[in-house]
ChimeraX commands (.cxc) that place a marker at each C-alpha (Angstrom):
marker #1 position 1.81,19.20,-6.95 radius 0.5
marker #1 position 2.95,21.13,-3.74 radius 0.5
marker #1 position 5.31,18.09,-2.71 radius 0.5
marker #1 position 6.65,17.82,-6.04 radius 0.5
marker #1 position 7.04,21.98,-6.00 radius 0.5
marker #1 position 8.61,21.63,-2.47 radius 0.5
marker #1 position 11.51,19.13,-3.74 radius 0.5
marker #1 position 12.08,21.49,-6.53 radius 0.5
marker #1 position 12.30,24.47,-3.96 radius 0.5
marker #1 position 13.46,23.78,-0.70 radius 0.5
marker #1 position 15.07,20.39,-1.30 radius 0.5
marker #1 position 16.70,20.48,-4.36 radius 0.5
marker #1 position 19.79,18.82,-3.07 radius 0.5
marker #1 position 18.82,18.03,0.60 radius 0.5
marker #1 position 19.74,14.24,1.37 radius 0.5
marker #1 position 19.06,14.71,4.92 radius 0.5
marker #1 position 15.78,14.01,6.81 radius 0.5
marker #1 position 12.66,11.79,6.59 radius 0.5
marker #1 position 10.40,11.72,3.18 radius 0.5
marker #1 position 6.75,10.34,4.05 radius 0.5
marker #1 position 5.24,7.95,1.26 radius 0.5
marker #1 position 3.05,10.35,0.02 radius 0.5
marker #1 position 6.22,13.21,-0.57 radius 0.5
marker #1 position 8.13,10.37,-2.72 radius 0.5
marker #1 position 5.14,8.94,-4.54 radius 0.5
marker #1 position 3.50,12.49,-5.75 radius 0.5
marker #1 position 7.12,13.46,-7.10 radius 0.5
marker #1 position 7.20,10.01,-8.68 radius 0.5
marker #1 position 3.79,10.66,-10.24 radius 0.5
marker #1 position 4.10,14.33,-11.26 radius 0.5
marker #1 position 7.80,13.52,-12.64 radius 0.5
marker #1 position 6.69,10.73,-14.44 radius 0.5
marker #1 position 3.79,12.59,-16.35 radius 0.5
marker #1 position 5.51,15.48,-17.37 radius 0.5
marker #1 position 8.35,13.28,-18.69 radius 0.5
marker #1 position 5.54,11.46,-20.80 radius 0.5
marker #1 position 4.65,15.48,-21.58 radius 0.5
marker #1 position 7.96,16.00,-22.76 radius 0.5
marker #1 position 8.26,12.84,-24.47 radius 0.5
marker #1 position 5.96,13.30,-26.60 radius 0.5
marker #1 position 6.63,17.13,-27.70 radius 0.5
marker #1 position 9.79,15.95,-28.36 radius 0.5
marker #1 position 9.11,13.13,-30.44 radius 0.5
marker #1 position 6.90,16.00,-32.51 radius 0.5
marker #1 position 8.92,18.66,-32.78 radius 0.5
marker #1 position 12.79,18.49,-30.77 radius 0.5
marker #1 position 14.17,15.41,-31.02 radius 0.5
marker #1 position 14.94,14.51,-27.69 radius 0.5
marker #1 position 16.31,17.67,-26.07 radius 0.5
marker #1 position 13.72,18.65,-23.54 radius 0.5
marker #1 position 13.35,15.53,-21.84 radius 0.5
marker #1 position 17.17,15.59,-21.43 radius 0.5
marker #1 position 17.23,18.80,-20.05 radius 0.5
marker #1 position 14.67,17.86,-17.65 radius 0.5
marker #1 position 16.18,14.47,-16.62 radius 0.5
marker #1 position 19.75,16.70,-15.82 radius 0.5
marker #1 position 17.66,19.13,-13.92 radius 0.5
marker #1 position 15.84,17.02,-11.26 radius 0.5
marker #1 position 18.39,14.28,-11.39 radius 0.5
marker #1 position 19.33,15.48,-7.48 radius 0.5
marker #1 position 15.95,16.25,-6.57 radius 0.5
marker #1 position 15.26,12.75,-7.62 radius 0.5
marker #1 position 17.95,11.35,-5.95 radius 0.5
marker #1 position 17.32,13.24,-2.34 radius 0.5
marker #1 position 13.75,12.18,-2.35 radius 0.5
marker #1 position 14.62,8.46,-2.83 radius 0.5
marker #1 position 17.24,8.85,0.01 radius 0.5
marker #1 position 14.87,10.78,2.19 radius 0.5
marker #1 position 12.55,7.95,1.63 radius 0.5
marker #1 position 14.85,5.44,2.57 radius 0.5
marker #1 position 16.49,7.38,5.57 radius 0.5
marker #1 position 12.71,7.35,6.48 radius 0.5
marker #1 position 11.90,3.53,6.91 radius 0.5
marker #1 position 15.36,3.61,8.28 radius 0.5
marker #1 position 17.92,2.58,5.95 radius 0.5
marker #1 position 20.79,4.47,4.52 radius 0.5
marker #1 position 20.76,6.62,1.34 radius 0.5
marker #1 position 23.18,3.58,0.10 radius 0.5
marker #1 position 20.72,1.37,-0.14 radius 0.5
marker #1 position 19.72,3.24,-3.34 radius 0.5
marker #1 position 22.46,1.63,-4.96 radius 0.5
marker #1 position 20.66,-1.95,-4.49 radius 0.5
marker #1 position 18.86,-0.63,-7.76 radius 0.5
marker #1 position 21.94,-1.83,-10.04 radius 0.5
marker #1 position 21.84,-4.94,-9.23 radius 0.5
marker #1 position 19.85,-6.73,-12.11 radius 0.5
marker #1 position 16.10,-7.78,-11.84 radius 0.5
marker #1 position 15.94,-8.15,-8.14 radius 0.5
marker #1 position 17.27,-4.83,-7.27 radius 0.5
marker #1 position 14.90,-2.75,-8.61 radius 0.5
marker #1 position 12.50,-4.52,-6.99 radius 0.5
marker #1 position 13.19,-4.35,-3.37 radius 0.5
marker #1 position 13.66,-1.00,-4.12 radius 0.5
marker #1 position 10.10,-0.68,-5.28 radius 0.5
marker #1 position 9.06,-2.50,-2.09 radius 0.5
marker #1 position 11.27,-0.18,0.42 radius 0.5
marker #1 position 9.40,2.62,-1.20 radius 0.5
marker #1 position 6.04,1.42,-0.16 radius 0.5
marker #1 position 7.08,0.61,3.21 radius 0.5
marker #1 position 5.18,2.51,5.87 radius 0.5
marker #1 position 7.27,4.91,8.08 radius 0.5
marker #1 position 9.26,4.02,11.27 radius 0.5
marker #1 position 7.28,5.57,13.88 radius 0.5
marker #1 position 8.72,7.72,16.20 radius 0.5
marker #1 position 11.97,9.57,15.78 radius 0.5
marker #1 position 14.80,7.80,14.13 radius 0.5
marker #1 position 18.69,8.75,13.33 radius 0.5
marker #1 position 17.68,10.58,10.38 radius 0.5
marker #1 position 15.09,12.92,12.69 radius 0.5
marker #1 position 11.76,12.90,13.52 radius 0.5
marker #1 position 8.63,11.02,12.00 radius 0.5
marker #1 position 7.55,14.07,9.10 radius 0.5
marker #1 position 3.88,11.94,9.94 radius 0.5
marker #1 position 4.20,13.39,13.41 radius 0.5
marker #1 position 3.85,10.27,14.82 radius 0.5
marker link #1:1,2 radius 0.2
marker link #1:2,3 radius 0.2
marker link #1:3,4 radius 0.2
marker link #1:4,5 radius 0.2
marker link #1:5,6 radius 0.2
marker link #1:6,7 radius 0.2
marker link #1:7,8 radius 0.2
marker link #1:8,9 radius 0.2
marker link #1:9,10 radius 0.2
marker link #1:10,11 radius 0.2
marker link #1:11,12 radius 0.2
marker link #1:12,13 radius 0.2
marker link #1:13,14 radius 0.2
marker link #1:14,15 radius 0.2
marker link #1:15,16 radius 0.2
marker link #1:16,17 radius 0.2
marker link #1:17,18 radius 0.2
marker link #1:18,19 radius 0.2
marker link #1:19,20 radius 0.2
marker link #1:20,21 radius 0.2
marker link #1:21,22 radius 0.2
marker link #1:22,23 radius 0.2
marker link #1:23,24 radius 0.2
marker link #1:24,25 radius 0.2
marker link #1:25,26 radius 0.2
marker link #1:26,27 radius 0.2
marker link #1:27,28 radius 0.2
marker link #1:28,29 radius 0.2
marker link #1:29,30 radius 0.2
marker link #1:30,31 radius 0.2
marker link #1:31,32 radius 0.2
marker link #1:32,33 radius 0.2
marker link #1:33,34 radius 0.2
marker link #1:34,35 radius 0.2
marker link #1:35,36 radius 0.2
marker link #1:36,37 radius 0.2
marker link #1:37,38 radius 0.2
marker link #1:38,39 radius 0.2
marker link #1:39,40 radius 0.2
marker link #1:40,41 radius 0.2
marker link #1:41,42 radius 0.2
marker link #1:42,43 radius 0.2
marker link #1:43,44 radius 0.2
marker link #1:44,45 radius 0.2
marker link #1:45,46 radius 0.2
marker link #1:46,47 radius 0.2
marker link #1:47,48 radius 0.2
marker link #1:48,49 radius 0.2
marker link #1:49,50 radius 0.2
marker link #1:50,51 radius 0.2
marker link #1:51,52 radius 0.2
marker link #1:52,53 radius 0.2
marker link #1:53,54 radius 0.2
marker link #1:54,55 radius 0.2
marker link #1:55,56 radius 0.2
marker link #1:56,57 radius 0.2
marker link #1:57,58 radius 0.2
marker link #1:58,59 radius 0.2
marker link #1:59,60 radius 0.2
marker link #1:60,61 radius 0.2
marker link #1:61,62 radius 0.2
marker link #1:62,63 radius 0.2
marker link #1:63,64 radius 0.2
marker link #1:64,65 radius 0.2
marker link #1:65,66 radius 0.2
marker link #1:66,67 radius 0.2
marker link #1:67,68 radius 0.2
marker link #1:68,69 radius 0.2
marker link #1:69,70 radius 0.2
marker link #1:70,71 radius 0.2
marker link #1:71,72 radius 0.2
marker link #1:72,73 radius 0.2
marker link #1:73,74 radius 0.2
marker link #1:74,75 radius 0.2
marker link #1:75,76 radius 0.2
marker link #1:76,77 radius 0.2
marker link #1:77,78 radius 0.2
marker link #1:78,79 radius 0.2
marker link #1:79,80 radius 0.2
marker link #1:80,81 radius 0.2
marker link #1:81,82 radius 0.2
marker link #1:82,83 radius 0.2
marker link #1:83,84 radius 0.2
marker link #1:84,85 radius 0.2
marker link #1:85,86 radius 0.2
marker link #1:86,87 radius 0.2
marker link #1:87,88 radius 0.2
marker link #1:88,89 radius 0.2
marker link #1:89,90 radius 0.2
marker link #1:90,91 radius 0.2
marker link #1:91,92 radius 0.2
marker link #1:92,93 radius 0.2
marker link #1:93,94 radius 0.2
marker link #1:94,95 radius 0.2
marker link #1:95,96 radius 0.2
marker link #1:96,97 radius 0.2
marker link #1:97,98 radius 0.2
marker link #1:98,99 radius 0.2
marker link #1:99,100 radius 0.2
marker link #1:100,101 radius 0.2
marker link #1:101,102 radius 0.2
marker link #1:102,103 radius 0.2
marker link #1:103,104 radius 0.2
marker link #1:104,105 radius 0.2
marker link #1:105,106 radius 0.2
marker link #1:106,107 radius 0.2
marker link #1:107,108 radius 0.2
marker link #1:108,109 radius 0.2
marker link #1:109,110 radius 0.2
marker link #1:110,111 radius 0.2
marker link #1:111,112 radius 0.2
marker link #1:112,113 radius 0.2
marker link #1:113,114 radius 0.2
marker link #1:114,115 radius 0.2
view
């Protein structure tokens, strides 16, 4: 919860710097369960507001983490546009994300593993 606090926080809209696995994968997780949260209230009661609202709000949260992932196994934020291309796309993106880090310090800054 404290990573997923932390890109709320501090990195809101921070596309600089190295994510570890572990930052992008607990945001992932704790962004995907309160979207199923708010999901399902909605389908109960709203109608589909709340999880819009929610989706707007941590759109560039969402976006910095992925880049700070990527700038972390040292790519380029633009390879977060690989994830329009159809079928394959989202799948190397999948993969990038599970990459371990680049050790040592990179052009994006130092290993956040301390490594």
């Amino acid at each position: 919860m404290n990573y997923y606090l932390d890109c709320l926080k501090t990195k809101y809209f921070c596309f600089s710097g190295r994510a570890r696995r572990k930052e992008y994968w607990m945001f992932a997780l704790v962004n995907f369960v309160i979207t199923l949260v708010l999901g399902f209230i909605d389908q109960k009661f709203t109608g589909g507001i709340l999880q819009f609202v929610y989706g707007i709000a941590v759109l560039l949260p969402c976006l910095g983490v992925c880049v700070r992932r990527l700038h972390d196994i040292g790519k380029t934020g633009w390879w977060l546009l690989i994830c329009l291309v159809p079928i394959v796309g989202p799948i190397v993106f999948l993969v990038f994300m599970c990459l371990d880090s680049k050790p040592g310090t990179n052009e994006y800054g130092p290993n956040p593993k301390g490594l």
